[in-house]
TIBA-495034 format. One record per residue (C-alpha): x, y, z. Coordinates in steps of 0.05 Angstrom, whole numbers, padded with zeros to 5 digits, always signed. Example, Ala and Ser with C-alpha at 12.3 -4.5 7.8 and 13.67 -1.06 7.14 Angstrom:
2
+00246-00090+00156;+00273-00021+00143;
***
This chain:
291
+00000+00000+00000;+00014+00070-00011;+00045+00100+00056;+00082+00159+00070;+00149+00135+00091;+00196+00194+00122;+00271+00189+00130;+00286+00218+00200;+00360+00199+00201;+00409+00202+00142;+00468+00157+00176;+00496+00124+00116;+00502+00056+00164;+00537-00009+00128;+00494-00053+00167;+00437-00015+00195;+00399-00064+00252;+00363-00079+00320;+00317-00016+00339;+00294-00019+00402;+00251+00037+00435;+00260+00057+00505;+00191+00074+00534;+00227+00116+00593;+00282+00154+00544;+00234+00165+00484;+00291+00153+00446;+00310+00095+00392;+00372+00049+00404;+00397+00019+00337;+00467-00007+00313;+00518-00008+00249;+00534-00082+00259;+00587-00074+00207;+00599-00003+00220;+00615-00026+00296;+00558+00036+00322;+00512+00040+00379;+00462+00093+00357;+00413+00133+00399;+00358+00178+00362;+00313+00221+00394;+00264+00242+00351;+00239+00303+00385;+00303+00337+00363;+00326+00292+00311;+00388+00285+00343;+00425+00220+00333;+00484+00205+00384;+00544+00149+00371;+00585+00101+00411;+00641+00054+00385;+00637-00031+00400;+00709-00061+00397;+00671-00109+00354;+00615-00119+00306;+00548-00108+00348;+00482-00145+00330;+00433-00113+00378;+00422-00087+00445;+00368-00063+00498;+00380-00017+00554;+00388-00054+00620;+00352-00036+00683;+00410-00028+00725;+00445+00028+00677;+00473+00016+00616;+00459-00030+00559;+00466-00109+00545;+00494-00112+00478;+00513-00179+00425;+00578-00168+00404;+00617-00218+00351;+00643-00265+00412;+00585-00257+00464;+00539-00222+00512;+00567-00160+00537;+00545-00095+00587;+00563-00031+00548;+00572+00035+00602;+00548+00094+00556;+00573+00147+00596;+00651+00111+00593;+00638+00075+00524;+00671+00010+00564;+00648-00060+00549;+00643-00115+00605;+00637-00189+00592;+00568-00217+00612;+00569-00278+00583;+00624-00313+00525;+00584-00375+00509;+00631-00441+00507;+00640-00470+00444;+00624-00405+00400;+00663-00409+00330;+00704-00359+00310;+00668-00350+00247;+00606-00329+00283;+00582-00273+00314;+00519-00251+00340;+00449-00215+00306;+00386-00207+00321;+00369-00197+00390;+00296-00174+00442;+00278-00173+00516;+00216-00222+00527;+00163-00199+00570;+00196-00229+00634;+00260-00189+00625;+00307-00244+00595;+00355-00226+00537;+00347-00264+00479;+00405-00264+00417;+00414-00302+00358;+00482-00331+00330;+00504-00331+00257;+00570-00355+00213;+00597-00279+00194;+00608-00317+00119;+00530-00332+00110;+00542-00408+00093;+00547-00457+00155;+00493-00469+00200;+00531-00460+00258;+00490-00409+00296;+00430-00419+00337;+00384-00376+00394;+00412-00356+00464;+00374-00347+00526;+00408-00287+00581;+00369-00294+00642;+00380-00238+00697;+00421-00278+00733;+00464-00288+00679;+00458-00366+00673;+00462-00369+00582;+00416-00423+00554;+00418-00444+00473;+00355-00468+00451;+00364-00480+00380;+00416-00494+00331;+00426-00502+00254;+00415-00433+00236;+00453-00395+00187;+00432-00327+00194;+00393-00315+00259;+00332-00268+00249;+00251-00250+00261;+00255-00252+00338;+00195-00228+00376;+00137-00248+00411;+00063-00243+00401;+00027-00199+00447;+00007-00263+00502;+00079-00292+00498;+00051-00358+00477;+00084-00357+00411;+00164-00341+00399;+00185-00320+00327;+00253-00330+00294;+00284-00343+00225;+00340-00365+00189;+00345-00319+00130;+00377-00362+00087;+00322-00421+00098;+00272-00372+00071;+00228-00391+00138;+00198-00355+00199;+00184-00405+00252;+00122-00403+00309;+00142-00439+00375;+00094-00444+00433;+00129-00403+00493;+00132-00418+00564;+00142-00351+00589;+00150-00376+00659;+00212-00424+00644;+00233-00393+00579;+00230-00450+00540;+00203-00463+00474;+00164-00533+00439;+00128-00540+00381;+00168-00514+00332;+00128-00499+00263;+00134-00453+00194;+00100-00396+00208;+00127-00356+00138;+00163-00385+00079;+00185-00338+00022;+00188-00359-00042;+00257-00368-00081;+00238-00309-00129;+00226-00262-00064;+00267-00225-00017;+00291-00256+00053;+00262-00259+00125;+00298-00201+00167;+00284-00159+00222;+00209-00172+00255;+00161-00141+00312;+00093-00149+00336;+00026-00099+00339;-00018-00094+00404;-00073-00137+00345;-00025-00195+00347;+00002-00184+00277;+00074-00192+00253;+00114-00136+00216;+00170-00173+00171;+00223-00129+00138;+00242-00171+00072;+00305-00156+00057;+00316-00145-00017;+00246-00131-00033;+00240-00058-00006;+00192-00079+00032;+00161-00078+00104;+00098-00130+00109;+00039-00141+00154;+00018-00219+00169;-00043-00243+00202;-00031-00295+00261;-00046-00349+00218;+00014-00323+00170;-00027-00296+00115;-00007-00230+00085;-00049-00173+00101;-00012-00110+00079;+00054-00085+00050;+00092-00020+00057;+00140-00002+00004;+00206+00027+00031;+00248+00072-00005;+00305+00028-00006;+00321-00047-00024;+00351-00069+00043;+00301-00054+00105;+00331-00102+00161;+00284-00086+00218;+00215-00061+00242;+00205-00029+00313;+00145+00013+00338;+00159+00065+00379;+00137+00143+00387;+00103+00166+00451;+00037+00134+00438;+00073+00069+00401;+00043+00085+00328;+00104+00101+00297;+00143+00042+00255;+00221+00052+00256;+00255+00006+00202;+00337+00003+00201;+00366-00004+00141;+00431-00029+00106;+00481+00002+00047;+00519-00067+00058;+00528-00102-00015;+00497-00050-00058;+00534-00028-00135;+00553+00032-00143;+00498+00040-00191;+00449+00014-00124;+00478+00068-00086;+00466+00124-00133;+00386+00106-00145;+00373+00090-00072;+00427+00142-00040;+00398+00136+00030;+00405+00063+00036;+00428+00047+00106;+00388+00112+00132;+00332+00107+00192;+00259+00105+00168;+00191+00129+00202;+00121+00110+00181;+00054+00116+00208;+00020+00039+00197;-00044+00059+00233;-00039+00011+00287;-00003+00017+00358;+00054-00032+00376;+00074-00058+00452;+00132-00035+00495;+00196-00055+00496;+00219-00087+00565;+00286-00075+00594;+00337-00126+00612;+00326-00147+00687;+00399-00168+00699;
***
């Protein structure tokens, strides 16, 4: 559908990724993965602040005791935004060298929650990691790729994650109490033709925003998985949706510059900018991390 679609921060970022609105700030956390670059917009100036990671940085969320939790390339780290200092949470055993970490949310109970991924895009060496507030680390899946799609629906009965390069979003019933997930099934799967599975949130209606990544797109899916509505972006990599604002009924989608031709660049020159959009629904808030 038709939507007016407003770029509210020009930041050039390789690997634009994982917004995530702070309901007490007002203000949108994202990151450069590539670019190594915590980002903090506040949209009531426009103003958008920058901190250096000593590596790359998949996502983050702002942590109740100061300070953010954010997945760096070897593991779970605290980040101190007033020193810019990084402090090991947790280095999971056994993690590759070849990985590093991606998509990451707080679940409703305050728990962390990052996916893995082979930096190369070709071995299924990955999976999905589990940072309670005490810090115990818990992988519940394996066999992914590229690690993706995380959120919950609004009851936290249902857990959704992707591996991009499997073309699939998956449904898992949640125990929110435990943390664990059963009942894995394919919630989404995009054809060969079609972009890939990225970035993902939920409305307060239970529906699921997908970013496709390579089709310009930002799309609206029922429950059941059918495809209700789709918002064209002005660019061909969005990576992820987030709702946010001070009444939740603004859409933020990241974006990425990462792999584009010169000739890309030039026709879609803010590629890897910040975009806003009114979708005419409100989303839920974000929680912070409990640990």
């Amino acid at each position: 559908m038709t939507m007016q679609i407003n770029c509210v921060c020009d930041a050039k970022a390789i690997l634009g990724e994982g917004p995530y609105w702070d309901v007490t700030d007002q203000r949108l956390y994202w990151v450069d993965i590539k670019g190594c670059k915590i980002h903090r917009f506040d949209p009531a100036t426009g103003h958008d602040e920058t901190w250096s990671t000593p590596e790359v940085v998949g996502s983050l969320a702002v942590r109740t005791k100061g300070g953010l939790v954010v997945a760096l390339r070897s593991g779970l780290y605290f980040f101190d935004l007033t020193t810019g200092q990084t402090t090991p949470a947790v280095l999971p055993a056994g993690h590759p060298e070849h990985n590093r970490f991606n998509d990451g949310k707080v679940d409703r109970q305050g728990r962390f929650w990052a996916g893995s991924m082979d930096d190369l895009e070709k071995e299924p060496s990955g999976g999905l990691f589990r940072l309670d507030p005490n810090l115990d680390c818990q992988q519940l899946v394996d066999r992914i790729t590229i690690s993706n799609s995380l959120c919950w629906s609004p009851d936290s009965r249902t857990l959704y994650y992707s591996d991009s390069t499997q073309r699939k979003v998956w449904a898992w019933d949640f125990e929110a109490t435990s943390g664990q997930v059963s009942n894995r099934r394919v919630f989404i799967e995009l054809p060969p033709t079609d972009g890939v599975p990225d970035g993902a949130t939920v409305d307060i209606e239970g529906y699921f925003w997908l970013a496709v990544w390579g089709a310009w797109e930002v799309r609206r899916y029922d429950p059941d998985g059918r495809l209700v509505q789709t918002v064209r972006i002005p660019v061909q990599q969005p990576s992820c949706p987030m709702f946010g604002g001070k009444d939740l009924d603004t859409i933020y989608v990241t974006s990425a510059s990462k792999g584009l031709s010169e000739k890309q660049l030039l026709e879609q020159p803010q590629a890897g900018s910040l975009f806003a959009f009114q979708p005419g629904v409100k989303g839920l808030p974000e929680m912070r991390f409990q640990g």
